[in-house]
VEXDREN-2710 file (C-alpha; in Angstrom, 1 decimal):
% VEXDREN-2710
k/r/px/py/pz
1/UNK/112.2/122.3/124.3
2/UNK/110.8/119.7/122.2
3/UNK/110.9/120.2/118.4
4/UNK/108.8/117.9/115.6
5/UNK/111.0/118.2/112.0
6/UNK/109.3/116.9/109.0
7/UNK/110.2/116.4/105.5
8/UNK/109.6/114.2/102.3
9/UNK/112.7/112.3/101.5
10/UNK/113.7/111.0/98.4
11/UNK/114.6/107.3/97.7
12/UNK/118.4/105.9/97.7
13/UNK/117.0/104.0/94.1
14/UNK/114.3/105.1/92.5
15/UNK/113.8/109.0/91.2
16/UNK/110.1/109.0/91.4
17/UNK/109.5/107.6/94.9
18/UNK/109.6/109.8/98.2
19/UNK/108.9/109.3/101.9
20/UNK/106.9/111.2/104.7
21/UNK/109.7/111.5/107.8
22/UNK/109.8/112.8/110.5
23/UNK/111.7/113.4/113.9
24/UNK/111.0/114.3/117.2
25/UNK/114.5/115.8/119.0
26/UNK/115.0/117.1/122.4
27/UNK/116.7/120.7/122.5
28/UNK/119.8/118.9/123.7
29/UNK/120.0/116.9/120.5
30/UNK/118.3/113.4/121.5
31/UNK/116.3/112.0/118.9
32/UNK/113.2/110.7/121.1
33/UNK/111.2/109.6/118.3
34/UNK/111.6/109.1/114.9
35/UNK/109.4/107.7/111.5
36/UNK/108.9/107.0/108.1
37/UNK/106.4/105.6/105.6
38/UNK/109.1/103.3/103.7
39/UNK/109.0/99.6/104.8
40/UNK/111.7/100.1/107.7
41/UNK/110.5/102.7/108.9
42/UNK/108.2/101.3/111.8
43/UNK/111.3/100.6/113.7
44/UNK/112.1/104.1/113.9
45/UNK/115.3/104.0/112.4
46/UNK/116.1/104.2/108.6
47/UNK/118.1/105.5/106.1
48/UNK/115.6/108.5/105.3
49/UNK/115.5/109.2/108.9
50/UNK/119.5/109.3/108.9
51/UNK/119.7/111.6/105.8
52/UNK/117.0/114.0/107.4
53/UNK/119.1/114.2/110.5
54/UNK/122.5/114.6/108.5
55/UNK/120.7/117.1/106.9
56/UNK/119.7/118.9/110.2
57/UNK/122.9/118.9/111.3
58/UNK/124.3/120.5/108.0
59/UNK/121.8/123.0/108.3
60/UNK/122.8/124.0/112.0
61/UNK/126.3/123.7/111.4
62/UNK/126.2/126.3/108.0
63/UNK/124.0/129.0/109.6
64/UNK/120.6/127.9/107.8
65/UNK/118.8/127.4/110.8
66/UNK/119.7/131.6/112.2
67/UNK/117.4/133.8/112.4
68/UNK/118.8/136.4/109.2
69/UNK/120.8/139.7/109.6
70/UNK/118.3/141.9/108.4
71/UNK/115.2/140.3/110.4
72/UNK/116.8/141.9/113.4
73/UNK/116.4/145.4/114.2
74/UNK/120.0/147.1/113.6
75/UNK/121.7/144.6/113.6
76/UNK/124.0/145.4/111.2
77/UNK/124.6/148.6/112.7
78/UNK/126.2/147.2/115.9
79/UNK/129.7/146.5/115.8
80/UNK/131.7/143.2/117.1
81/UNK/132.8/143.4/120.3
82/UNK/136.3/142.1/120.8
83/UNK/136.2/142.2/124.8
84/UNK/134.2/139.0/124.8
85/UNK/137.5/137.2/124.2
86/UNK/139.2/136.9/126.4
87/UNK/143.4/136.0/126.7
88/UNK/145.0/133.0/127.5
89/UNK/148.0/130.8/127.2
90/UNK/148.4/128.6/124.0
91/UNK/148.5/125.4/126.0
92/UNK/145.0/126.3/126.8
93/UNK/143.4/127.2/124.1
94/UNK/141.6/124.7/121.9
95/UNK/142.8/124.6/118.1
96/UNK/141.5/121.6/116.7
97/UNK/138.3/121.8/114.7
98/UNK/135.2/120.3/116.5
99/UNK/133.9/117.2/115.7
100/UNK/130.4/116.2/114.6
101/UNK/129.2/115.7/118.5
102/UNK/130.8/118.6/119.3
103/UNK/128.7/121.1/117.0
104/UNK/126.4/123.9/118.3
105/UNK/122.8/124.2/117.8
106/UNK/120.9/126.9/118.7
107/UNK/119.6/125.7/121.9
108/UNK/123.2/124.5/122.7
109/UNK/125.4/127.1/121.6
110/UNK/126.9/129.7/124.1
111/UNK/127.8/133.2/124.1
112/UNK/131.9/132.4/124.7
113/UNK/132.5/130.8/121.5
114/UNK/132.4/127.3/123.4
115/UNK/130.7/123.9/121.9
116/UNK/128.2/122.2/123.7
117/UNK/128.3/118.0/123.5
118/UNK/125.6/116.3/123.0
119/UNK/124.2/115.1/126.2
120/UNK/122.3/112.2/125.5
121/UNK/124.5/109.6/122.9
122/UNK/122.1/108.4/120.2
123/UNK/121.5/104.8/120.6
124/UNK/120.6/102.5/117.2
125/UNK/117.3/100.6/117.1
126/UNK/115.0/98.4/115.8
127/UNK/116.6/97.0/112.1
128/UNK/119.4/99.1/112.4
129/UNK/120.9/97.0/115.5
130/UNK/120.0/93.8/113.6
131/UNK/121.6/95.2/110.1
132/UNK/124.7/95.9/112.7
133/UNK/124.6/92.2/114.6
134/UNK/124.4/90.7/110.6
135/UNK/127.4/92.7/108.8
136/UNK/129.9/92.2/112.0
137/UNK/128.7/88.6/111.7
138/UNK/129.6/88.4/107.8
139/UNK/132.5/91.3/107.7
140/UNK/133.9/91.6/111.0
141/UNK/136.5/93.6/109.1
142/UNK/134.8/96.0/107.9
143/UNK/135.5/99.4/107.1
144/UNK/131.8/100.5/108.7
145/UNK/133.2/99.1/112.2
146/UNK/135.8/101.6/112.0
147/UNK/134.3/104.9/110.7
148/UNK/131.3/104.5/113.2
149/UNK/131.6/105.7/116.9
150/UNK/132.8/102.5/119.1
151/UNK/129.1/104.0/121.6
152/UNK/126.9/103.4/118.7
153/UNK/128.6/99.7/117.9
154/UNK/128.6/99.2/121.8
155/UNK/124.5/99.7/122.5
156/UNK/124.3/96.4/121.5
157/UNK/125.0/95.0/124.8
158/UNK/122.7/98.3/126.6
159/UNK/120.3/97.9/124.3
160/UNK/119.8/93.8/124.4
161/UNK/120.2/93.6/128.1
162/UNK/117.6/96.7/128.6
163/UNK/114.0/95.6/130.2
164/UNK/112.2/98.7/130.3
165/UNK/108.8/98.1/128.7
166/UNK/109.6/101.2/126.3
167/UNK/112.8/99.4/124.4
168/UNK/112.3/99.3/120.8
169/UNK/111.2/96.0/119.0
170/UNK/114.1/94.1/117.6
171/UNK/114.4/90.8/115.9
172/UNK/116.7/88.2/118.1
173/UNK/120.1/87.1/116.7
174/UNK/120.0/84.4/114.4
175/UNK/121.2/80.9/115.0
176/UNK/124.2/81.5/112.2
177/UNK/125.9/83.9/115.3
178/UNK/127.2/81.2/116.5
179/UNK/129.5/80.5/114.3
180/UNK/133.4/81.3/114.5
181/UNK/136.2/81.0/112.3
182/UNK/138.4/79.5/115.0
183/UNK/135.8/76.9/116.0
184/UNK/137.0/74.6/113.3
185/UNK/140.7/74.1/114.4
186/UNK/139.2/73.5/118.1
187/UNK/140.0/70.3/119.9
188/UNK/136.9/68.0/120.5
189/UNK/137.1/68.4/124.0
190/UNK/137.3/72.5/123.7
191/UNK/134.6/72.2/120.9
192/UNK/132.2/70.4/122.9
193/UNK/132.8/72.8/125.8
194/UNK/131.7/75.9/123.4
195/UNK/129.0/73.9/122.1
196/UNK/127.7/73.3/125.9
197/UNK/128.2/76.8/126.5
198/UNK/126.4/78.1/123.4
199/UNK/123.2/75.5/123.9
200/UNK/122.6/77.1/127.6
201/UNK/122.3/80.4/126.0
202/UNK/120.1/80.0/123.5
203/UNK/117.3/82.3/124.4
204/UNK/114.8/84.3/122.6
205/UNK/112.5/86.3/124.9
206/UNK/108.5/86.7/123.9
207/UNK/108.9/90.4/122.4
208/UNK/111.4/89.2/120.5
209/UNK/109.5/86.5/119.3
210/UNK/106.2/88.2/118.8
211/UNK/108.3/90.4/116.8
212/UNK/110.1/88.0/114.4
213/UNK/106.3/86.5/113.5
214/UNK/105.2/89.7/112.3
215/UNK/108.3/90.4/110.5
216/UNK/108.5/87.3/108.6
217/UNK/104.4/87.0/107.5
218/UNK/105.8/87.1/103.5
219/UNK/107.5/83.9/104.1
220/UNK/109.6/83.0/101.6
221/UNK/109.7/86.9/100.0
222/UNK/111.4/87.7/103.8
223/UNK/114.6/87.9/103.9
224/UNK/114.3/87.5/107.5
225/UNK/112.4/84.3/107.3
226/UNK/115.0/82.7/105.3
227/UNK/117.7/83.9/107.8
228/UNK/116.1/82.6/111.0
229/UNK/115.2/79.6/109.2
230/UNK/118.9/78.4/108.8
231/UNK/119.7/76.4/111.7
232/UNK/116.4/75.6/113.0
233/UNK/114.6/72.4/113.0
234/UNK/111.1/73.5/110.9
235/UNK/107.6/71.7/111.5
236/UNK/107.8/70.2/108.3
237/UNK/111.0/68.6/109.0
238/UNK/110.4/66.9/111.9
239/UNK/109.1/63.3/111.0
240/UNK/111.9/63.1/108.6
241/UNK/114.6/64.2/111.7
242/UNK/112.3/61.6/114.4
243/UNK/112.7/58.4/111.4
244/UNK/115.8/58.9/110.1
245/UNK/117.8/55.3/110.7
246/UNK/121.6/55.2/111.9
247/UNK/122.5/53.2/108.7
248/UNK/121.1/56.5/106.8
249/UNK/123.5/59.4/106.6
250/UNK/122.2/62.7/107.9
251/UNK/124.2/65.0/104.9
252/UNK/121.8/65.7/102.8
253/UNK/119.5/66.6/106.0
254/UNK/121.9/68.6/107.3
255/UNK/122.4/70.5/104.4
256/UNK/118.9/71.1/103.6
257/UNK/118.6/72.6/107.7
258/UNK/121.6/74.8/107.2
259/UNK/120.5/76.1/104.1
260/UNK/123.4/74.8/102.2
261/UNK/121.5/73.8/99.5
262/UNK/119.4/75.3/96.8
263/UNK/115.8/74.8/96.8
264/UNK/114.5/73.3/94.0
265/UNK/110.5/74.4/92.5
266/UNK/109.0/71.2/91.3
267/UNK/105.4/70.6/89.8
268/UNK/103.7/69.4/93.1
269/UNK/104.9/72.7/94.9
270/UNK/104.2/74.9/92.7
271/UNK/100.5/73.1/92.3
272/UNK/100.4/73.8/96.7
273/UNK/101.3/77.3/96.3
274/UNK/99.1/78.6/93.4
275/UNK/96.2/77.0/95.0
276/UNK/97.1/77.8/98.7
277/UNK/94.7/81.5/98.9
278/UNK/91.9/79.6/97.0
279/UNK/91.9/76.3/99.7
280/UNK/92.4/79.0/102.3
281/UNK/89.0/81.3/101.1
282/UNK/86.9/77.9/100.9
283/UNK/88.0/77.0/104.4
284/UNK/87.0/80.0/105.7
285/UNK/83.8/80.2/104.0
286/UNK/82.8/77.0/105.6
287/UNK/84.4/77.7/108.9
288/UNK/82.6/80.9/109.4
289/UNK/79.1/79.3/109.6
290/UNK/80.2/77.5/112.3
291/UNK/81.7/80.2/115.0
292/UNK/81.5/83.9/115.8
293/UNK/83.6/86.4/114.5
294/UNK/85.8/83.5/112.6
295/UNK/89.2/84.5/110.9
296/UNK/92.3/83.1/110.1
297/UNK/95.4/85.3/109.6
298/UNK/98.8/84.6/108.0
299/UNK/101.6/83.5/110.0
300/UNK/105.4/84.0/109.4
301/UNK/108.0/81.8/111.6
302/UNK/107.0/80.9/115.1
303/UNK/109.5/80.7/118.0
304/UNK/109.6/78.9/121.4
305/UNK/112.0/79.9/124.2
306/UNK/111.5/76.6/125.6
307/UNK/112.7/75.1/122.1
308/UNK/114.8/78.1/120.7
309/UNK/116.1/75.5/118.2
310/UNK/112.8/74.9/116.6
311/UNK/110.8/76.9/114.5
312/UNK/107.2/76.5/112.2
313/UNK/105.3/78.4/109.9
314/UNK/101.9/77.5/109.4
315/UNK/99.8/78.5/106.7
316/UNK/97.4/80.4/109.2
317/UNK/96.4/80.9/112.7
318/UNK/92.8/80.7/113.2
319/UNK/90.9/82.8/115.7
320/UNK/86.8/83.1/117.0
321/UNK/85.1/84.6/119.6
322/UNK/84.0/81.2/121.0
323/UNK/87.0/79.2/121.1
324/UNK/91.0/79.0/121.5
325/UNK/93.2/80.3/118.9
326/UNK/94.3/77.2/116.5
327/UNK/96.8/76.9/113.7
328/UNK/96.2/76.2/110.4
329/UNK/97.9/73.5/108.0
330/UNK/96.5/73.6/104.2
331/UNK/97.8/71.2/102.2
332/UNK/97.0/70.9/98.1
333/UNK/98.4/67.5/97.0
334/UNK/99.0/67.5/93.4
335/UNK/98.9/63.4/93.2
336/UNK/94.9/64.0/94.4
337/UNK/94.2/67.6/92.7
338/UNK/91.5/66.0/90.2
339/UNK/90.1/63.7/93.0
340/UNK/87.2/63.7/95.4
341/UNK/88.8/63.4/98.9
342/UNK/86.6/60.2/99.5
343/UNK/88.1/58.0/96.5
344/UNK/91.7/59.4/98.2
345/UNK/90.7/57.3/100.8
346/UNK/91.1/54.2/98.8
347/UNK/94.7/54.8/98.5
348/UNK/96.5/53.7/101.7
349/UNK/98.9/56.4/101.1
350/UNK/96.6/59.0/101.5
351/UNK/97.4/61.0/105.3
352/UNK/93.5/60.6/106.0
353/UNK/92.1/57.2/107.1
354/UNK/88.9/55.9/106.8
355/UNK/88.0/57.3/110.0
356/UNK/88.3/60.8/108.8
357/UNK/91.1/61.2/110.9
358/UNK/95.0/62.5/110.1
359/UNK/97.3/59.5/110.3
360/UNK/99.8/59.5/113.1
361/UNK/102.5/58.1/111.6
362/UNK/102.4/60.5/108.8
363/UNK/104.5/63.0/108.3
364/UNK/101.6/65.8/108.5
365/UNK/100.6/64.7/111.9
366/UNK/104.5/65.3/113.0
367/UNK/104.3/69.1/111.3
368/UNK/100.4/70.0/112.5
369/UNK/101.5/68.7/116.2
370/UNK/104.8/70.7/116.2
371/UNK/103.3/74.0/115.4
372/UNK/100.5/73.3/118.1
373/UNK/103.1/72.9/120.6
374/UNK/105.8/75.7/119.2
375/UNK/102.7/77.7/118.9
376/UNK/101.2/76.9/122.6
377/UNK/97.7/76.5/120.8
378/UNK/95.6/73.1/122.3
379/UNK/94.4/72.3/118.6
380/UNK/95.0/72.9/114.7
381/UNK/92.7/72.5/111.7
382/UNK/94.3/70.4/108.8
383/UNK/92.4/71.2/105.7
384/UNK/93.3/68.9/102.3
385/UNK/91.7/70.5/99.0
386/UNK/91.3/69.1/95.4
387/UNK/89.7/70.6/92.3
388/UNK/86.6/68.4/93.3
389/UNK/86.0/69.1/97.4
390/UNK/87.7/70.0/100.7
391/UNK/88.2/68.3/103.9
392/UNK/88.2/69.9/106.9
393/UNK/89.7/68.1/110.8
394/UNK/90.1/69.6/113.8
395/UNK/93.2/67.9/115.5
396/UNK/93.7/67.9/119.5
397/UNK/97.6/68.6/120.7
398/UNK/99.1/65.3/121.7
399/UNK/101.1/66.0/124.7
400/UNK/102.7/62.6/124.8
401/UNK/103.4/62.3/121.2
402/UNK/105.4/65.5/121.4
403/UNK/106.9/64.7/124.3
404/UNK/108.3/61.7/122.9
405/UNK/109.2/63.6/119.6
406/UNK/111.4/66.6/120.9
407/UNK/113.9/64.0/122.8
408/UNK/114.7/63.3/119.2
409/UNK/114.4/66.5/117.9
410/UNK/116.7/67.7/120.6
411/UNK/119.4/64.8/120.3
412/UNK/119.5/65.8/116.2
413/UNK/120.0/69.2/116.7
414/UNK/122.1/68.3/119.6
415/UNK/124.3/66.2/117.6
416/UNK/124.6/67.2/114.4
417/UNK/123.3/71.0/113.6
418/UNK/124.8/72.4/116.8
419/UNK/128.4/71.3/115.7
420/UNK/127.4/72.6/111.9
421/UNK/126.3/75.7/113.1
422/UNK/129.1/76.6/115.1
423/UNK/132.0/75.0/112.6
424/UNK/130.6/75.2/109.0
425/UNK/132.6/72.3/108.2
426/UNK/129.6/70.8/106.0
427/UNK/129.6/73.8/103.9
428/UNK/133.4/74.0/103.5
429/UNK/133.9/70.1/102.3
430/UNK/130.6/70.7/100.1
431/UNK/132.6/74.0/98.4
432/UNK/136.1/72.7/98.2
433/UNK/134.5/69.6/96.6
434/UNK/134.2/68.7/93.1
435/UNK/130.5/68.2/91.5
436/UNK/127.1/68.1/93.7
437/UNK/126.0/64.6/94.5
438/UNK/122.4/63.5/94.6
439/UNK/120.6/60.4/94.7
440/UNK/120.6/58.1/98.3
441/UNK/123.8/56.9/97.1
442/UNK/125.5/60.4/97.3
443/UNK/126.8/60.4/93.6
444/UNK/127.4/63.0/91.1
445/UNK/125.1/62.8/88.2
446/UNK/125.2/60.1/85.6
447/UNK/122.8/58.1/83.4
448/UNK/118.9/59.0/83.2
449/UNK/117.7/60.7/86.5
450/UNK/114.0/61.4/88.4
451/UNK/112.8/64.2/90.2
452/UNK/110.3/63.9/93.5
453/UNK/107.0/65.4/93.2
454/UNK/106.9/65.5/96.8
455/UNK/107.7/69.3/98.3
456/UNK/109.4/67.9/101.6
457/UNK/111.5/65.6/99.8
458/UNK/115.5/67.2/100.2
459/UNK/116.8/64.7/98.0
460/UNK/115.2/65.5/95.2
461/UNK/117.3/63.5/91.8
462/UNK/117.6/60.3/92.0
463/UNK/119.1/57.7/89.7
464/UNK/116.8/55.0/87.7
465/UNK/118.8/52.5/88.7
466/UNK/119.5/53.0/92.3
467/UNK/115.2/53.0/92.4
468/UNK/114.7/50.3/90.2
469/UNK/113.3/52.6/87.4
470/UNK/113.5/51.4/83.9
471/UNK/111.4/54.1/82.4
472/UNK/109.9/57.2/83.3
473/UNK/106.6/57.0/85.3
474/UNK/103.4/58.0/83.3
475/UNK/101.6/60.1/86.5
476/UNK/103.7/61.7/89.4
477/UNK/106.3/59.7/91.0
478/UNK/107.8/60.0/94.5
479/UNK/110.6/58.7/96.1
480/UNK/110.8/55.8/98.3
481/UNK/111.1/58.2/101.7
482/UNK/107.8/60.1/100.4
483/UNK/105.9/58.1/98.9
484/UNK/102.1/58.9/99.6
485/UNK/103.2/62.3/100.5
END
């Protein structure tokens, strides 16, 4: 028989705030379904959902759930009746107190005194397999690894390997997994052997990676965004990755991929952000007059399985009634934000020429052309907005050009994150190091120092004198890798 339990659960936190739960459990104790109204609790598994079925189980186990003495008709006129046990030898008899999957329920209780197992082992889903894949990741040791059943840890290969169109949505395993302890003391030849291994299984499948864009819409407020993120080459990455020369050293790169270093807010970002939802309303204003039933929604981090390595996040995907789906790339450039878009086309630096068209060799062609083809959309809208007007183009996806740009992409990753990933040796020299360097020339601080303006820079500081600075700039000042930017 099929039973529906609910109940308002309070939050672990916060006095004040309670959830709607509920649970839907076969007579034989299998949770079929399961829900709550807090923030994890569309993946039907939660701590409210836990502590209303520890409570169920309390309940059944301490007689709550009988029906009462005196609601039965004589019952407490009727004496016990010893007959029903009946004698045996010591060796068979059962002394030791029954354990948690051996308590009756009503359903499952018998008349001999027996327990009845639970038929049906309750699997993990949704976050809580991830929150499992991320602590035995970090804390292999942990004490959680030992108090929980070795089933509930082991569903992660059943569950994983599982195609049945009703398996619960989970996020994939992040690219961190790879790494191991052990992998640093590896010979090369035994390292590059793992790393060939590892590279042939990277894999996300299309549920999975339907399900990590909707999880990671908040961007940088998702946790999750941040931890798929390490690892991966991003959109706005790429032309940096695709020009950087051998006489450059990739560190700072590196770092910045990994997520080794901190990110730092400067004046031009901030400018982007604040004005991002404003550019974004005006574009869609003008968009709508132009096609049926015209949105654009919010995106979070976009996967490929045929690039697993790669990810973007574009400010919007675009849909209409009369034509493909396109991504969206807004960008608010705070070195134009008081300028009308046609005297930014004076500057050479600007990404439009006087065409009207987005510049190839710019680093926003690279980034709108990578999300078009991690995406699988044939085109993407690059909108540029000021204080004073908007520009709006419709870019085609350049098959060639990406082509061309993922052998690099792939060699990068290939040759330098892939060996990070799985070693961490970056991040151990940068800890057991003395003080941050900055600058090209990879010093610690000293003398007078300039930020970028430029939001894709992952330099940052530099020193006056290693970029021929004297004094400090009167307007916005960029580096010598994004300048124009």
């Amino acid at each position: 028989m099929t039973r529906l339990v609910r109940a308002v659960v309070g939050a672990g936190q916060k006095e004040k705030t309670s959830y709607q739960t509920w649970v839907v459990a076969e007579g034989s104790g299998e949770v079929s379904s399961a829900h709550c109204s807090c923030m994890a609790g569309l993946g039907e598994v939660c701590s409210h959902v836990a502590a209303l079925l520890f409570y169920i189980e309390a309940a059944v186990r301490n007689g709550e759930t009988d029906v009462a003495t005196t609601s039965i008709l004589c019952a407490w006129s009727q004496k016990a009746s010893s007959g029903k046990v009946q004698p045996a030898q010591v060796v068979d008899i059962d002394f030791a107190r029954p354990s948690r999957d051996r308590l009756p329920t009503n359903q499952g209780s018998t008349n001999d005194g027996t327990c009845c197992s639970r038929t049906t082992p309750m699997q993990p889903r949704g976050d809580a397999m991830t929150l499992f894949r991320i602590i035995r990741e970090h804390a292999p040791e942990a004490r959680l690894f030992k108090m929980l059943p070795s089933r509930l840890l082991d569903a992660e290969e059943t569950d994983t390997a599982s195609e049945d169109d009703d398996t619960p949505e989970m996020l994939p395993l992040p690219l961190s997994h790879i790494y191991r302890e052990e992998n640093r003391t590896l010979s090369n030849d035994d390292l590059e052997g793992y790393l060939i291994a590892v590279y042939d299984c990277l894999t996300i499948s299309q549920p999975e990676a339907d399900f990590l864009e909707r999880s990671t819409r908040k961007q940088s407020r998702s946790e999750a965004w941040k931890i798929h993120r390490m690892g991966r080459l991003t959109a706005s990455l790429f032309h940096r990755v695709a020009t950087l020369k051998d006489s450059t050293s990739p560190t700072s790169l590196i770092s910045h991929i990994m997520g080794y270093s901190s990110s730092i807010s400067t004046t031009a970002m901030k400018w982007g952000i604040d004005h991002e939802e404003e550019a974004r309303r005006e574009f869609i204003g003008l968009e709508q007059q132009n096609h049926k039933n015209f949105s654009v929604r919010k995106s979070g981090l976009v996967v490929n399985n045929s690039w697993p390595y790669l990810g973007a996040t574009p400010d919007g995907i675009a849909e209409c009634s009369c034509c493909d789906r396109s991504v969206v790339e807004i960008k608010c450039p705070y070195k134009y934000r008081f300028s009308d878009i046609g005297q930014a086309l004076c500057d050479k630096d600007f990404c439009i020429d006087r065409s009207n068209m987005l510049k190839s060799t710019h680093s926003y062609y690279y980034q709108l052309q990578g999300q078009m083809a991690i995406a699988d959309v044939p085109s993407g809208y690059f909108v540029v907005w000021t204080t004073e007007s908007i520009f709006i183009t419709k870019v085609k996806r350049d098959h060639m050009f990406w082509n061309d740009l993922v052998e690099k992409l792939e060699s990068f990753f290939l040759r330098y994150i892939l060996p990070e990933l799985a070693t961490r040796r970056l991040n151990q020299d940068c800890s057991s190091s003395s003080p941050a360097v900055y600058c090209s020339c990879k010093r610690t601080e000293e003398g007078r120092m300039i930020a970028c303006d430029s939001e894709l820079c992952t330099t940052i500081w530099y020193h006056f004198k290693c970029v021929n600075l004297k004094r400090k700039p009167a307007g916005r000042w960029y580096c010598p890798s994004c300048k124009g930017g």
